[in-house]
Every structure is written in C-alpha cells, then in structure tokens.
C-alpha positions as CSV (number, residue, x, y, z in Angstrom):
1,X,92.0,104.5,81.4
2,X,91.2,106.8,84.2
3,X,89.7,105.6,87.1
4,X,87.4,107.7,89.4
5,X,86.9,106.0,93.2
6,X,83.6,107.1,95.4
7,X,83.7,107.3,98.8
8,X,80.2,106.9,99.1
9,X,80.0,108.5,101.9
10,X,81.3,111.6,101.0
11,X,82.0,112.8,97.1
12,X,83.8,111.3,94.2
13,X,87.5,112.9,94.1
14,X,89.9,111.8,91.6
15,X,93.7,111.5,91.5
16,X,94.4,114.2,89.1
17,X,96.0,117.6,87.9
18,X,94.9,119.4,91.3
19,X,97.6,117.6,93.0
20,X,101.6,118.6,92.0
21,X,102.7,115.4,92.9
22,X,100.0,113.6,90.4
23,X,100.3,116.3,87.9
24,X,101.0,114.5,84.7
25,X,100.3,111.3,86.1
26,X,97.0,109.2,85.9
27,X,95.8,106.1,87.0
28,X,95.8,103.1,84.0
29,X,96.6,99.9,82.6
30,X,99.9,100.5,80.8
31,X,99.5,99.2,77.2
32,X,102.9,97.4,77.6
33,X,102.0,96.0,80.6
34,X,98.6,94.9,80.2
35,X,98.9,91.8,79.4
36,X,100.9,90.8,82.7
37,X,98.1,93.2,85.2
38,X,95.5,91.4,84.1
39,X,97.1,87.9,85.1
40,X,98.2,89.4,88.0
41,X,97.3,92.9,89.8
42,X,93.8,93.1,90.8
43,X,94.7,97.3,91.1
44,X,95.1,99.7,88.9
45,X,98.2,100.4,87.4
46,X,99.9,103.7,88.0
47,X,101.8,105.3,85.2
48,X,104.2,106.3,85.8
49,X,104.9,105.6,89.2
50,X,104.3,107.7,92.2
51,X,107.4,108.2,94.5
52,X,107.1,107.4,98.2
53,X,106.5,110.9,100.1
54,X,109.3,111.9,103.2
55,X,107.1,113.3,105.9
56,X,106.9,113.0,109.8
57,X,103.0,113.1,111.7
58,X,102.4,112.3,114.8
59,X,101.6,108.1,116.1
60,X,98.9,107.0,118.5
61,X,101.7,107.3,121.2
62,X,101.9,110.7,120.7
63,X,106.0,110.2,119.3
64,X,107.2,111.5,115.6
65,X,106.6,108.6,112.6
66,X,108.7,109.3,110.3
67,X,107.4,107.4,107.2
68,X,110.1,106.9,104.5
69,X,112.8,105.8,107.2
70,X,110.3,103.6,109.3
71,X,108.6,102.0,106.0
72,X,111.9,101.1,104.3
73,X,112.0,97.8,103.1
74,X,108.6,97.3,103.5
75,X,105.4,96.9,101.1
76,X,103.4,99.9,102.3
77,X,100.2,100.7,102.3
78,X,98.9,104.8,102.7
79,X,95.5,105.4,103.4
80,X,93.6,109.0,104.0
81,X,90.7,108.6,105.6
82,X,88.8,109.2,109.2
83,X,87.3,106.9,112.3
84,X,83.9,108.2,112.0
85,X,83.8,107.4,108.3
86,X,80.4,105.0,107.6
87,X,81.3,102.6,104.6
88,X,85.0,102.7,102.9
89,X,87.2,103.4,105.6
90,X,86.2,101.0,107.5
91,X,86.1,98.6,105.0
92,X,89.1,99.1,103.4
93,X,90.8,98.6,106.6
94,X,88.6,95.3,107.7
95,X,89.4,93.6,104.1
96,X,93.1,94.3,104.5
97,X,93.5,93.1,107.6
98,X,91.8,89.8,107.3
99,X,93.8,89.4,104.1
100,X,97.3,89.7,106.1
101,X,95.9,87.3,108.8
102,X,95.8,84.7,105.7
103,X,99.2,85.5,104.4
104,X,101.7,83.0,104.7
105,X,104.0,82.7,108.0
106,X,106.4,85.5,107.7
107,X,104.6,87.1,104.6
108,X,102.5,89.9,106.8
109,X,105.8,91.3,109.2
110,X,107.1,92.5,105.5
111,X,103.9,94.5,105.0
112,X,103.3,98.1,107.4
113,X,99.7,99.9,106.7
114,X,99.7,103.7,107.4
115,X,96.5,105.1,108.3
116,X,96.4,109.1,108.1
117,X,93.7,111.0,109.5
118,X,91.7,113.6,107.1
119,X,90.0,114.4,110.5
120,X,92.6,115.8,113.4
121,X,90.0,117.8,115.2
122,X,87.9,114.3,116.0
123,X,90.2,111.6,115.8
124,X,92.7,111.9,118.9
125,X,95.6,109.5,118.6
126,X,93.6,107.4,121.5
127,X,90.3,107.1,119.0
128,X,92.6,106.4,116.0
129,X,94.5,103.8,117.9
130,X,91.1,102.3,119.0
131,X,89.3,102.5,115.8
132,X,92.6,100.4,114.1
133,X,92.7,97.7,116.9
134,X,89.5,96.6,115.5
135,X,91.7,95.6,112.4
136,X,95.2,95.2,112.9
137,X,96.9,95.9,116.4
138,X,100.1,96.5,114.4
139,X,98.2,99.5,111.7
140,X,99.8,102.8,112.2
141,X,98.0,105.8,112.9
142,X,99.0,109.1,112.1
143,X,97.5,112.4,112.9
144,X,98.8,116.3,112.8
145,X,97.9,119.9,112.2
146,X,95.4,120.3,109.0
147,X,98.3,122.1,107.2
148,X,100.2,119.5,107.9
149,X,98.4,116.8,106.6
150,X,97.4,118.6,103.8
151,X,100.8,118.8,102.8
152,X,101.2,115.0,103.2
153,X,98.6,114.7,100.7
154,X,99.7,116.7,98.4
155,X,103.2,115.0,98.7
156,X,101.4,111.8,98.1
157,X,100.1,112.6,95.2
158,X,96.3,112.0,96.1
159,X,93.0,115.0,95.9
160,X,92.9,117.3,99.4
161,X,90.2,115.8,101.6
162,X,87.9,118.9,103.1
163,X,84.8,118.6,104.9
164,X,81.3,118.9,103.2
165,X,79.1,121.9,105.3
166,X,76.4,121.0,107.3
167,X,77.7,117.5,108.1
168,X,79.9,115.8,109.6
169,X,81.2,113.8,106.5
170,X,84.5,114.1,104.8
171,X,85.6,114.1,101.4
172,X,88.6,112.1,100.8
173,X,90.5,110.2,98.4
174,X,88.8,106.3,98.7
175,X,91.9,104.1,97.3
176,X,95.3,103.0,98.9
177,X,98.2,103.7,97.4
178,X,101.0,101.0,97.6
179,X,104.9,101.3,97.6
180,X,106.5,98.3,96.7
181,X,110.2,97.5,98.2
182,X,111.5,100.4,95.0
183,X,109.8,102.9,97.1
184,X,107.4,103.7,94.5
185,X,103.3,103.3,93.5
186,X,102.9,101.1,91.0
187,X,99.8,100.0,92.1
188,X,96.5,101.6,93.7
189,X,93.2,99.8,95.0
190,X,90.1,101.6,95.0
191,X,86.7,101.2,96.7
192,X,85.6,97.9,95.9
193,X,88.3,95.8,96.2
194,X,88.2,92.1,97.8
195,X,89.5,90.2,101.1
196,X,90.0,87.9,98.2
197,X,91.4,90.6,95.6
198,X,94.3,91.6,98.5
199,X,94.7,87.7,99.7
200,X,95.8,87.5,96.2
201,X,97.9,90.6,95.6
202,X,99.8,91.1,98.8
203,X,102.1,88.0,97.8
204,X,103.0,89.3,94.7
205,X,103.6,92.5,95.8
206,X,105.7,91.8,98.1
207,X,107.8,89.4,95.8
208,X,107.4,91.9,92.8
209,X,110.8,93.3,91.0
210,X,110.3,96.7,89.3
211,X,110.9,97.3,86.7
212,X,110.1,94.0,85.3
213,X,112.3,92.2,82.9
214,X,111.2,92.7,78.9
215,X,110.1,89.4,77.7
216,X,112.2,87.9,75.1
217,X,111.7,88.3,71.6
C-alpha cells in the first residue's frame, strides 16, 4: 500500500521514484509482516529498508554534526521541515517530544531527533535552536547551503522540498523517518500520528531486533 503524507501547509509530496535513494522502494505493510505491524507499529512499514544516510550539516552552535557517527547506537529520528512552518512541523515536533518526556527513566537518552532545515535562508542556527527549545532542549538542528541539503535529501531517500512562488510556504516531505539501532528505516510516521501513537512505539523501537526471528512452524 502506498502511502501519500500532506503537509497541509504546503503540497502533497510522496516518497517515490524522484528520489535515487527511494527508487524501488515504497512505503507498505509487508505481507509477511503484517500481522506483527498491526499489533505493534503504529507507522508504516518500509520495504525494504532505507539505509541511514553519512552526511555532515551544520548545528545550532555553528560546529560540523556529523550524523551517522553521532547517531550511532541510537533510535533516530530525521525530520525535513522549517521554523516558520504553520501546522506539521510544529506538530510533529510537539507530539514527539511530549512522548519522550513520558518514556520510561533511561528510555529517552537512547533516542536523538534530527531536525533539518528545508529553509537555510530564514532559519539561522539561533531561530532553529529557539524554535526546538520549545520541544526538546536536547533536538538537534541542522542547517547548510541549499545544495547541500538537497543532497541530504536525496541521500535520505525522501521528495526535494522547494518553495511554492508567491509565498512563503515550503513544500516538504511531512513524515519522520526512523533508524533503529541496525542503522536502517524500517519504520516512517506520517502527518497524523499521536502523542499517544509515539508513547507507544518509541519503546518498541528502541527494543526492536531486525530482522525479526521467523515464527516457528
């Protein structure tokens, strides 16, 4: 099953063939697995998996972040979006971090959120850094040249944000994509998704083994 996400603020964009690093790959429940999302993930399944991107930006201290060495051993969660952003952004970002404040003692330090700009020329590390705090004092902001961070997209797999004329609304993709501890996406969460949906998935992800074991016969 595909799965389109609106950023209702901007356009619909899909995670699809414009992308290299999604070419091939779509968004579903896996028919062997289907069984075991639905008493589990409250995402959507990625198969197959995407692979964690290598790629250094720029943090809201101004020093490199370089995100597969300083996410290792971590559940991660990537988000493209921008400050200014009306709706999603900010709501993404306001259900996950209420949802690691409820986590059990210990659970939350194993979990790092990366938050990369689709908007350089208006969000300066200091009014990314400001805009997270609302959320989590510990999110991670990233920021960097256009080409650069439209590189980082397409390395991670999701559609190029761009800005829409006449306004100052951009399109981007609206889901977070989630490495798990095997550094790869075996889960996404679109628009839409709960406090409660991540209070209940963040344990699991972070406890998940991939692949899973085959059931018995």
């Amino acid at each position: 099953m595909n799965l389109r996400f609106l950023c209702s603020c901007v356009l619909t964009l899909s995670l699809g063939a414009n992308s290299s690093a999604a070419s091939g790959q779509e968004v579903k429940r896996d028919p062997a697995d289907a069984q075991h999302r639905e008493e589990t993930y409250r995402g959507g399944l990625v198969a197959p998996p995407l692979p964690k991107p290598r790629f250094v930006l720029t943090d809201t201290s101004g020093a490199p972040f370089d995100f597969w060495n300083r996410t290792q051993g971590s559940v991660t969660l990537l988000f493209f979006g921008y400050t200014y952003c009306p709706d999603q952004c900010p709501m993404h970002m306001a259900n996950i971090g209420a949802a690691l404040k409820r986590l059990p003692s210990g659970m939350a330090d194993q979990v790092k959120l990366v938050f990369v700009t689709t908007d350089p020329a208006h969000d300066t590390p200091v009014q990314l850094r400001r805009w997270l705090d609302n959320f989590g004092k510990h999110f991670v902001g990233l920021t960097g040249t256009e080409a650069a961070l439209a590189a980082v997209q397409k390395a991670a797999g999701v559609p190029l944000a761009y800005a829409e004329p006449g306004n100052h609304s951009i399109a981007h993709a609206n889901f977070v994509v989630v490495y798990t501890k095997d550094n790869l996406a075996h889960v996404i969460y679109p628009g839409g998704v709960s406090k409660g949906d991540w209070i209940h998935d963040l344990p699991l992800l972070i406890k998940e083994s991939w692949p899973r074991p085959k059931a018995a016969d």
